[in-house]
ZAMARGU-4260 file (C-alpha; in steps of 0.2 Angstrom, whole numbers, plus 5000, padded with zeros to 4 digits):
<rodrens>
0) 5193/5660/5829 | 5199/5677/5827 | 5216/5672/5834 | 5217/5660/5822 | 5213/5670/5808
5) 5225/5684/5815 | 5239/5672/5815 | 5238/5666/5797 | 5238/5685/5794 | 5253/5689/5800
10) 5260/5674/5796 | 5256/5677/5777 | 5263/5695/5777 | 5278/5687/5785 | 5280/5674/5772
15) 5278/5686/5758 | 5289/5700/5766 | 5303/5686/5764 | 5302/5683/5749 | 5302/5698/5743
20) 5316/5701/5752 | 5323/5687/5744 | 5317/5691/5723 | 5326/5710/5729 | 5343/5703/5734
25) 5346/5693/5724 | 5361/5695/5711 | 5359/5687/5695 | 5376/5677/5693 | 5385/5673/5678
30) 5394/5657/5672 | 5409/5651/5683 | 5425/5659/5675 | 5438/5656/5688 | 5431/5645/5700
35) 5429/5648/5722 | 5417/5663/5719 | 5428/5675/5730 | 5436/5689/5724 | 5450/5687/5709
40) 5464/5696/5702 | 5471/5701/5685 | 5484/5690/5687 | 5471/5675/5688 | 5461/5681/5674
45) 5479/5679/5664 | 5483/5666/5670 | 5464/5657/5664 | 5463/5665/5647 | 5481/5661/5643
50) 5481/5642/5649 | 5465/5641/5637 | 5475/5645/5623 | 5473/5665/5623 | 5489/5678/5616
55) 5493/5694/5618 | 5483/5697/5635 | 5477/5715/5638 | 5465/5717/5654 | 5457/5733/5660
60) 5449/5735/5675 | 5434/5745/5674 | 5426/5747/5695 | 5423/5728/5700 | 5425/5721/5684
65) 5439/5716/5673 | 5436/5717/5655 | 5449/5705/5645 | 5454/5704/5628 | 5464/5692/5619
70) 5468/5683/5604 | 5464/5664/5600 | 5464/5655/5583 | 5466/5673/5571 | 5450/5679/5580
75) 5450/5692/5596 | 5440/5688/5610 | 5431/5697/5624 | 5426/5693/5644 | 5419/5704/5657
80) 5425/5695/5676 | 5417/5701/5690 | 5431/5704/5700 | 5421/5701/5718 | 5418/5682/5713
85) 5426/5676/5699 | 5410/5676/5686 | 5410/5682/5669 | 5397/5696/5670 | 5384/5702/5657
90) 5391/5711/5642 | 5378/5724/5638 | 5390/5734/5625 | 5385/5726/5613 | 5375/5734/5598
95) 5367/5718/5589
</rodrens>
């Protein structure tokens, strides 16, 4: 009985180490921008925004991230690609 008992044990601490393994890695992942989730380039990120309908381009990177700004329709508009994958990434700059 207490074999059993110890067994459960372990095999609840095991269960619960893994997931909390799992809650602790794991990234939380943005819409699909350019799709393959591998790393990307500037040129790629060009290359999206302007077959979307975007002008005058400018992209700066900033560590893993590019941060892209461009024109469409008279307004300007703003993405933040993790370079790594491909994903557009949180944009916390914001002040709303």
């Amino acid at each position: 009985m207490n074999r059993r008992l110890l067994a459960a044990l372990l095999l609840g601490v095991a269960l619960m180490a893994g997931t909390g393994v799992l809650i602790a890695t794991a990234e939380s992942r943005g819409a699909v921008f350019i799709p393959g989730d591998q790393p990307v380039t500037e040129a790629q990120v060009r290359e999206k925004l302007q077959s979307e309908g975007y002008t005058n381009v400018q992209i700066a990177r900033q560590g893993n991230f590019f941060e892209a700004l461009g024109s469409k329709d008279g307004k300007t508009g703003k993405v933040v690609v993790d370079a790594r994958n491909g994903r557009l990434a949180d944009d916390d700059d914001d002040d709303d």
